[in-house]
C-alpha positions in Angstrom: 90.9 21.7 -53.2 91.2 18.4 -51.7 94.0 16.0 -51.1 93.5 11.6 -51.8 95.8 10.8 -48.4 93.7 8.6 -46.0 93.9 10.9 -42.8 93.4 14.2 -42.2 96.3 16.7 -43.9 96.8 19.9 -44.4 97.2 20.1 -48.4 96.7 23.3 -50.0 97.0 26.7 -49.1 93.6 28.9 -50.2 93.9 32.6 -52.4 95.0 34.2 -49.3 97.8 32.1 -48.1 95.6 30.3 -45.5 96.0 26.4 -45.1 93.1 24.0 -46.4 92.5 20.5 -44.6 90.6 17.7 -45.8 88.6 15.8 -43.2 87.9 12.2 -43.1 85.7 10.3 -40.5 86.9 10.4 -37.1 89.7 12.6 -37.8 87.9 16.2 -36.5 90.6 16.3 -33.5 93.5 16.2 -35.7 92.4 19.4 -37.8 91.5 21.1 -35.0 95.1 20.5 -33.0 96.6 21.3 -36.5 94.8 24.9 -36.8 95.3 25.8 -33.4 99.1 24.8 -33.2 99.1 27.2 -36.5 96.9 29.8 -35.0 93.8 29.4 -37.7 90.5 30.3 -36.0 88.9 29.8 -39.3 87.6 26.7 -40.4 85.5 25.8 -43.5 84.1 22.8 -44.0 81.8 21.3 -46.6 78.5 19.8 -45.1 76.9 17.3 -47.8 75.9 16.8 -50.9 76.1 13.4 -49.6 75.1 13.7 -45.8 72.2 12.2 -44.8 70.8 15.6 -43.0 71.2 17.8 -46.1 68.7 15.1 -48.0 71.5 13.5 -49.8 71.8 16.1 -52.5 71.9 19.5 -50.5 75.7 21.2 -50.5 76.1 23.0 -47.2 79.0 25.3 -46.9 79.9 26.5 -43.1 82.7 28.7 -41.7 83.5 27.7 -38.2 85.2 28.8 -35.3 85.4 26.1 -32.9 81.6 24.9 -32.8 80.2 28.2 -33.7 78.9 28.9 -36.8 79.9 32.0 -38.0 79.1 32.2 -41.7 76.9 29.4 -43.8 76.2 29.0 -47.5 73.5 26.8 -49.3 74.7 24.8 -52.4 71.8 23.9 -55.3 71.2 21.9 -58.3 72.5 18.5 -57.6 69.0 17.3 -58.3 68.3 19.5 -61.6 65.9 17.7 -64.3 65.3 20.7 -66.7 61.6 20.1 -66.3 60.2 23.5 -66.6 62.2 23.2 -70.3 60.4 19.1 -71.2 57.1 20.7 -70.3 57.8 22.8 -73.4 57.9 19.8 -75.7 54.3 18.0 -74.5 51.6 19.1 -74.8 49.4 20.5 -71.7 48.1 17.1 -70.2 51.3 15.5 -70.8 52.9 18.2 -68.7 51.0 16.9 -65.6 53.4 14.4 -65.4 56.2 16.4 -65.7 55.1 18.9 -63.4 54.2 16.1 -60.5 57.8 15.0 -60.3 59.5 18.2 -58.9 58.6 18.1 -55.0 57.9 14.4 -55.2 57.1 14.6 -51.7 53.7 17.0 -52.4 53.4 16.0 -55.7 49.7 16.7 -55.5 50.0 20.4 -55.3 52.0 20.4 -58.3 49.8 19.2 -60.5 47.5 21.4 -58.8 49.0 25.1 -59.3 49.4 23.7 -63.2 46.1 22.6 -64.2 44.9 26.0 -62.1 47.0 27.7 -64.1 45.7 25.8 -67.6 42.1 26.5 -66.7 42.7 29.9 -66.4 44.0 30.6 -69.7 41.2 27.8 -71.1 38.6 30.2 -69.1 36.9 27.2 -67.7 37.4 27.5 -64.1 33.8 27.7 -63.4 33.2 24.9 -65.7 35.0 22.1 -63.6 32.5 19.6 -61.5 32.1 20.5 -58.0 32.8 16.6 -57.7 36.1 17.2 -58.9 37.3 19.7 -56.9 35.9 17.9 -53.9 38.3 15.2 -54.8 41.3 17.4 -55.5 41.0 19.0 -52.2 40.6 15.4 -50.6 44.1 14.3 -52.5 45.8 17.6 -51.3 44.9 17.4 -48.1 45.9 13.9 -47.8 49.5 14.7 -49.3 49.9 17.8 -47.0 49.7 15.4 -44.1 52.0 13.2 -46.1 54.4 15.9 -46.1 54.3 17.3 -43.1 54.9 13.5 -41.6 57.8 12.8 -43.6 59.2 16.8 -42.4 58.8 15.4 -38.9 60.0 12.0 -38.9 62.9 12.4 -41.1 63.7 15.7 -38.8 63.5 13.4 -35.4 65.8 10.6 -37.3 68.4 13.5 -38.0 68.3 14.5 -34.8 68.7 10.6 -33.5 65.2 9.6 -33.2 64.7 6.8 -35.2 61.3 5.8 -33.2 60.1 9.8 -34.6 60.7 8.2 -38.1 59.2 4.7 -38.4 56.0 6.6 -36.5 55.8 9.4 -38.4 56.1 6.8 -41.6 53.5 4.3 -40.4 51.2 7.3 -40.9 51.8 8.1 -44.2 51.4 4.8 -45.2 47.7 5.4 -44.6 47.3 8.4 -46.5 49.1 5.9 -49.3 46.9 3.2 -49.0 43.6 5.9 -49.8 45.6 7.6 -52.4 46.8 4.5 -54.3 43.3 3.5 -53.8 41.6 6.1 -56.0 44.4 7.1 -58.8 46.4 3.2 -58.7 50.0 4.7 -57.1 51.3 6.1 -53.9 53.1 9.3 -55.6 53.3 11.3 -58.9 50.1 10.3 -59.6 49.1 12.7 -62.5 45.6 12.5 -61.2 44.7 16.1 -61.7 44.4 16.8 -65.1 43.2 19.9 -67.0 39.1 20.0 -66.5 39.2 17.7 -63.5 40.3 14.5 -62.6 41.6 11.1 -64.1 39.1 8.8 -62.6 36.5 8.9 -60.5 36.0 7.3 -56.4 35.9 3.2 -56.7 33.2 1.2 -54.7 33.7 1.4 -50.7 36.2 4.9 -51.1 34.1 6.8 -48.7 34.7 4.0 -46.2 38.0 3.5 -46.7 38.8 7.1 -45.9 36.9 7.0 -42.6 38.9 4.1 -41.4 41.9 5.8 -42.4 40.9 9.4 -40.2 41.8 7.7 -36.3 44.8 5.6 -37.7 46.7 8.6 -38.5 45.2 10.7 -35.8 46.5 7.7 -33.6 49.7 8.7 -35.0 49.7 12.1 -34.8 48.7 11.6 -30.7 51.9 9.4 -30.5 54.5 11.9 -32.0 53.4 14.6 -29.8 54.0 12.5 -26.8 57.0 11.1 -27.7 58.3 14.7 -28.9 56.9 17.5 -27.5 56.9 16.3 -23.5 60.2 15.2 -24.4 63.3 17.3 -22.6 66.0 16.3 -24.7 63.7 17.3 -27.7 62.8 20.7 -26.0 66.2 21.1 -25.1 67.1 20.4 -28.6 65.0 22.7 -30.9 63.3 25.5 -28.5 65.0 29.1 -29.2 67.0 26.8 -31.9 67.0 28.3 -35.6 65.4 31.6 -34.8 63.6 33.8 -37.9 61.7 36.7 -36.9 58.5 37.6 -39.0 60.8 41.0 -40.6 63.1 38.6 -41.5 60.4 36.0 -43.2 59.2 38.9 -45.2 62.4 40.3 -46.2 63.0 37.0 -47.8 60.1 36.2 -49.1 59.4 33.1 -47.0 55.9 31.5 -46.9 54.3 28.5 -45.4 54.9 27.3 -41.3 57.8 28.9 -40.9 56.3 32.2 -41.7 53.1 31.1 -39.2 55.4 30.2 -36.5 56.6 33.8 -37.0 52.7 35.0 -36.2 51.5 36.1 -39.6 48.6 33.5 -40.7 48.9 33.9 -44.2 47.3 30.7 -45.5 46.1 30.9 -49.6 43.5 28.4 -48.2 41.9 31.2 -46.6 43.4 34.5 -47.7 42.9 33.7 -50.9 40.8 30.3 -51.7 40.3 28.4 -54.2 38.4 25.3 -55.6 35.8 25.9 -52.9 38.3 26.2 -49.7 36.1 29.0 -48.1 33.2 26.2 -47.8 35.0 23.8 -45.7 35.9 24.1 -41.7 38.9 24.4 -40.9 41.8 26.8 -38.7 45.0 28.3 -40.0 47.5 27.0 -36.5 50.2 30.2 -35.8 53.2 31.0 -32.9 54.8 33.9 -32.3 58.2 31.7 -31.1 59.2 31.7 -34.5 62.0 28.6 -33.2 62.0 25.2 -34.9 60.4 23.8 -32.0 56.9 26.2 -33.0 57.5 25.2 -36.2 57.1 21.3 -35.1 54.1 21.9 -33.3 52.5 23.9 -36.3 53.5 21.1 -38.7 51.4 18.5 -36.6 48.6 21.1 -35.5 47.9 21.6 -39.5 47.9 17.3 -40.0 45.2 17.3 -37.3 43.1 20.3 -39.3 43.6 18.2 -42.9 42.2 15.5 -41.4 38.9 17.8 -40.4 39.1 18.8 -44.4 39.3 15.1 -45.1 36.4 14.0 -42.9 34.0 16.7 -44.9 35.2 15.7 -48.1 33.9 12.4 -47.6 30.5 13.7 -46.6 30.5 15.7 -49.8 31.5 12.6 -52.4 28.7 10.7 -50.4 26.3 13.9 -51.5 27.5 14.3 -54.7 27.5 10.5 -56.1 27.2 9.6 -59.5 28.2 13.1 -60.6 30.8 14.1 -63.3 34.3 14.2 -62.3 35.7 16.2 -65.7 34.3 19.3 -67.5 31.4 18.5 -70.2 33.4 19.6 -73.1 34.8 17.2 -75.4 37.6 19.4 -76.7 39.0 19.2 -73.9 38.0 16.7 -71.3 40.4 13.7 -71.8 38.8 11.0 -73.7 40.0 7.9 -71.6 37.6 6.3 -69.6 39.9 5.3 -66.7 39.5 2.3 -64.3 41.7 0.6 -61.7 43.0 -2.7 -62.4 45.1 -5.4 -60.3 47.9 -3.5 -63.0 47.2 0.0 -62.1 45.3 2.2 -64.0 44.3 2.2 -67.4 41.2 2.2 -70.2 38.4 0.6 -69.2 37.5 -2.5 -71.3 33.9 -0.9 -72.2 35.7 2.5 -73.5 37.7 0.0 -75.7 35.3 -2.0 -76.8 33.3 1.3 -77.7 36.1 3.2 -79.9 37.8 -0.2 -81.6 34.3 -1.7 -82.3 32.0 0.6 -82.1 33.1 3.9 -83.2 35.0 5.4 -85.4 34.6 8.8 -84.7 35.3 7.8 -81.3 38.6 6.6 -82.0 39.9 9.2 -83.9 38.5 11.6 -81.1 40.6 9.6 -78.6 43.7 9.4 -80.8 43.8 13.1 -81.7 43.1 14.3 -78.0 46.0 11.8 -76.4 48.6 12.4 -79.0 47.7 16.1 -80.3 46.6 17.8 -77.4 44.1 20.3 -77.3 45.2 23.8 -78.1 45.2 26.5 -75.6 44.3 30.5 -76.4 47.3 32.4 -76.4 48.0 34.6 -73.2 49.3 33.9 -70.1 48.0 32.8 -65.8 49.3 32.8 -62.8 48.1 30.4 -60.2 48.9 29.7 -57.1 47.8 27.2 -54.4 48.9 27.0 -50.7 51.8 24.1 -50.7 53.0 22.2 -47.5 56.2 24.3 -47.6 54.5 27.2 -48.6 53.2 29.4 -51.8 53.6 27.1 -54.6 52.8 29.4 -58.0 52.8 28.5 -61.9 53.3 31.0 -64.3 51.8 29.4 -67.6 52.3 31.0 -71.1 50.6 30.0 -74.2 51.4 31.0 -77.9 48.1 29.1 -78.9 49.4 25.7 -79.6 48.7 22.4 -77.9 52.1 22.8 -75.9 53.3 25.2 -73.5 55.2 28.0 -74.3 56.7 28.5 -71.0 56.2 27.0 -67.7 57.7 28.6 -64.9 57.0 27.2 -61.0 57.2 29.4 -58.0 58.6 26.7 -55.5 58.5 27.6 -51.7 61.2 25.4 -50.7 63.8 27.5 -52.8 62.6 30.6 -51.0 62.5 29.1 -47.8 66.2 28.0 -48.4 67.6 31.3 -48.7 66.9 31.5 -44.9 69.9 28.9 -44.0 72.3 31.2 -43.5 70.4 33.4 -40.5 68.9 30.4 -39.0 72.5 29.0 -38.7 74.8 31.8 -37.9 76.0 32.5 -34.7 74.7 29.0 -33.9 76.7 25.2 -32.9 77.5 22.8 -36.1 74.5 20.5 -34.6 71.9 23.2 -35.0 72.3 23.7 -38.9 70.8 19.8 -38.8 68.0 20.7 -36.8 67.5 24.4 -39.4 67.6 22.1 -42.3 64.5 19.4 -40.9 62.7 22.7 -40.0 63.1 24.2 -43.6 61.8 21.1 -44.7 62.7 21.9 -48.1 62.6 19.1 -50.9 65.5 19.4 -53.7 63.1 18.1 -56.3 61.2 21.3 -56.1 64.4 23.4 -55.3 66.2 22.5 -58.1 63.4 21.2 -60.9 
């Protein structure tokens, strides 16, 4: 409970006779002289949803003695969109764009683990253009950096490194510029769709994504310098937010916080898919299992990406002129995307063809878009390996043209659950520093 006076009071007293304070800003002192003149050890404050370091929408719940942490709880679904239940009412293409929207911040590998988990239950995994998984790979790998830059700049900020951010930020903007470049935006991009991709690589791609490989290597150089020779920053995170590898499997955590606990579990290699096993690359690990490993990890994997990037772009030079979406008309999507100066949309050939050409054609294209093509009955699992982590998709059809169920497997919530051990026994200032090394996004937490 919570009082409306403007400073600091004691207002309530809890179930067990215990007196409750509200704290404003700048008023810490007073509570504290207030519980120790009443000899209350205890305090509980609420950290967020609001707070800048809980990703505006994160509850944080911590029992404190002095600046010790001795008890924290995690607070979810301020950022609940129900869209595991809309993915029901659309049917399997449209749920793309449902699907991109929970971890907005990889939204890539979202519509990834879906459309892996459509092609399953359409049995045409082997059927998809080994053009289009070339450029689903390249789009992944591009966001993972993406990711990872916005887990270590927004991290520094938190901690009080703005110069962290705005560097970390100027790199992503890169992988931006080559992503809005093939699918016409920056983020949920609903660019992997069921059978392969939307559109194919404009003219001078290829190039474009060579001059973008030593920009954000550049980058990448400068936010280990500025970081990880840094004292403060050493001082700051090493043997801070400890998790052992017994206690990443108890809890089922998966993705660089497991690494830095020295199991290389990677789906990219353990597992692969879409043609991983073909391309060069390392899975980075630690034993220190501290959020300062799990820095170093998160910028060790941006450098490796960018050595998955550079041989993607030999491959779309090899593989020119090739299909980008599966053969089949019953299920390939009819469009025939371009990119505009207004984004993406029908080319005016395709429109010319099925408004003044074809009939057939345009009762094809109509029944596709709005209809949907219907999907055996049966159910998939897929799973691909996220930024955060194992990012699965459990798809169920009743062999209509929607989804029956839709279920995601999304590493962040997992990962979460580990708050309370990185925390406890720990100062106040350290659950900021567990929360940027989660890295968890709320979209995909909550969905």
């Amino acid at each position: 409970m919570t009082t409306e006076t403007p400073h600091a009071t004691q207002g309530f007293v809890d179930d067990e006779g215990a007196p409750e304070f509200t704290a404003y800003g700048g008023d810490w002192s007073e509570i504290a002289d207030e519980a120790t003149r009443l000899g209350q050890q205890r305090v509980v404050i609420n950290m967020g949803p609001q707070h800048p370091s809980t990703h505006g929408v994160l509850r944080v719940m911590l029992e404190i003695e002095g600046e010790t942490v001795t008890e924290a709880r995690a607070g979810i679904g301020y950022l609940h969109t129900g869209i595991e239940k809309n993915m029901e009412f659309r049917t399997w293409t449209q749920g793309v764009t449902f699907a991109t929207r929970m971890d907005y911040v990889a939204s890539m590998f979202n519509e990834a683990v879906y459309v892996m988990g459509v092609e399953k239950l359409l049995g045409i995994e082997d059927d998809v253009p080994e053009r289009a998984n070339i450029l689903r790979i390249l789009m992944m790998e591009l966001t993972r950096i993406g990711s990872h830059l916005v887990a270590i700049g927004t991290g520094g900020n938190e901690m009080g490194a703005t110069t962290v951010m705005t560097t970390a930020f100027v790199g992503r903007e890169d992988t931006f510029r080559v992503i809005e470049m093939l699918t016409g935006l920056r983020t949920n991009n609903a660019y992997i769709r069921p059978g392969g991709v939307a559109v194919d690589t404009p003219e001078g791609f290829v190039e474009y994504v060579r001059e973008m490989i030593p920009k954000v290597k550049q980058r990448l150089d400068e936010l280990a310098q500025i970081q990880l020779k840094n004292p403060i920053f050493i001082g700051r995170l090493k043997g801070v937010a400890e998790l052992d590898l017994a206690g990443c499997m108890a809890l089922g955590i998966t993705g660089p916080i497991l690494r830095s606990a020295g199991l290389p579990y990677d789906l990219r290699k353990s597992e692969p898919y879409w043609g991983y096993e073909t391309y060069d690359f390392q899975v980075p690990t630690s034993t220190d299992g501290d959020a300062y490993s799990r820095v170093i990890l998160r910028l060790e994997e941006c450098y490796e990406s960018l050595k998955i990037v550079e041989q993607c772009a030999d491959r779309l030079e090899a593989t020119e002129g090739q299909p980008v979406m599966v053969a089949d008309k019953k299920i390939a999507w009819p469009a025939q995307l371009v990119l505009s100066a207004d984004g993406q949309g029908n080319s005016p050939e395709h429109i010319a063809h099925i408004m003044g050409e074809s009939m057939e054609a345009l009762i094809h294209h109509f029944k596709l878009v709005t209809e949907g093509f219907k999907v055996p009955a049966g159910q998939a699992y897929a799973a691909v390996e996220n930024p955060k982590g194992l990012l699965g998709c459990h798809v169920v059809s009743d062999g209509g043209t929607k989804p029956w169920r839709a279920h995601f497997r999304d590493p962040g919530f997992n990962n979460l659950q580990a708050l309370s051990i990185l925390t406890e026994g720990g100062q106040v200032a350290d659950v900021v520093v567990a929360i940027a090394t989660i890295d968890m996004v709320l979209g995909g937490v909550d969905r």
